[in-house]
N, C-alpha and C positions, 0 to 999 in steps of 0.2 A: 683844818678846813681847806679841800683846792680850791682855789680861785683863779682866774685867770693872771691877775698881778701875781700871785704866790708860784705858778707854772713860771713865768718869767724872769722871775729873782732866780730860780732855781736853773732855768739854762743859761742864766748869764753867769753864774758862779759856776758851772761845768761848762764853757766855754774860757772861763778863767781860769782854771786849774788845767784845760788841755792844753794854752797857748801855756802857762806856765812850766808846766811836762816838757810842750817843745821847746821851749827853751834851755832848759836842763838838758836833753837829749844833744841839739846844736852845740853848747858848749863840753858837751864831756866829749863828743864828736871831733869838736875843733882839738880840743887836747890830746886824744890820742892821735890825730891825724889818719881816719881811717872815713873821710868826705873828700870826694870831688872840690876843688874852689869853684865849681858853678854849680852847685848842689849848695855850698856854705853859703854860696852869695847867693842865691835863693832864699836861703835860709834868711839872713840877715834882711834880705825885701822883706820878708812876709814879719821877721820881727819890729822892723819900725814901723809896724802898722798904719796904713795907706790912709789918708783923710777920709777916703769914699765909703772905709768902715768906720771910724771912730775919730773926731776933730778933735774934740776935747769934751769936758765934762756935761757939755750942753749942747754939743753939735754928734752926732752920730745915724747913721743910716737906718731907714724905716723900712727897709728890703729888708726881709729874713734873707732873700736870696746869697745877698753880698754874703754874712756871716756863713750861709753854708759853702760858698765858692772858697772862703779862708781856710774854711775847717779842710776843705778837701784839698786844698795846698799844703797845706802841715801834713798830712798825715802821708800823699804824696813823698815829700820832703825825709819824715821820717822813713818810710817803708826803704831808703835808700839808705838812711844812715842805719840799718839793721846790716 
C-alpha cells in the first residue's frame, strides 16, 4: 500500500545508498589517485555532511530543496571522478 510516509522511507533509503555509492567512488578514487585534490576535498565537504542537511538524529532540514542541491553535488563530484 503507497502512502505518503512509505514514498518517504523509500527516498530516504535511495538517498542513502547514493551517498553511500559516493562514498565508495571518493575512496577507490583517493586510491588510485586519478582526482584532482580539489575535486577530493570537495568530495570530502559533501561527505561530512553539512548541519543545514542533517544535525543529528532529531535535527535535519524540511527543504526537499537542500537534499536535492546534495544530490546534485555528488553526482557533480562523481561525473569528474569517471
Amino acid at each position: 500500500i503507497d502512502t505518503i510516509r512509505w514514498e518517504n522511507v523509500r527516498y530516504c533509503l535511495e538517498d542513502y545508498k547514493y551517498f553511500m555509492l559516493f562514498r565508495d567512488d571518493v575512496n577507490k578514487a583517493r586510491a588510485d589517485g586519478r582526482a584532482s585534490s580539489s575535486i577530493l576535498a570537495r568530495a570530502e565537504r559533501l561527505l561530512a555532511i553539512d548541519d543545514a542537511v542533517v544535525k543529528d538524529y532529531a535535527n535535519w532540514s524540511q527543504d526537499p530543496e537542500v537534499y536535492l542541491q546534495a544530490r546534485r553535488e555528488m553526482a557533480q563530484v562523481i561525473e569528474h571522478l569517471m
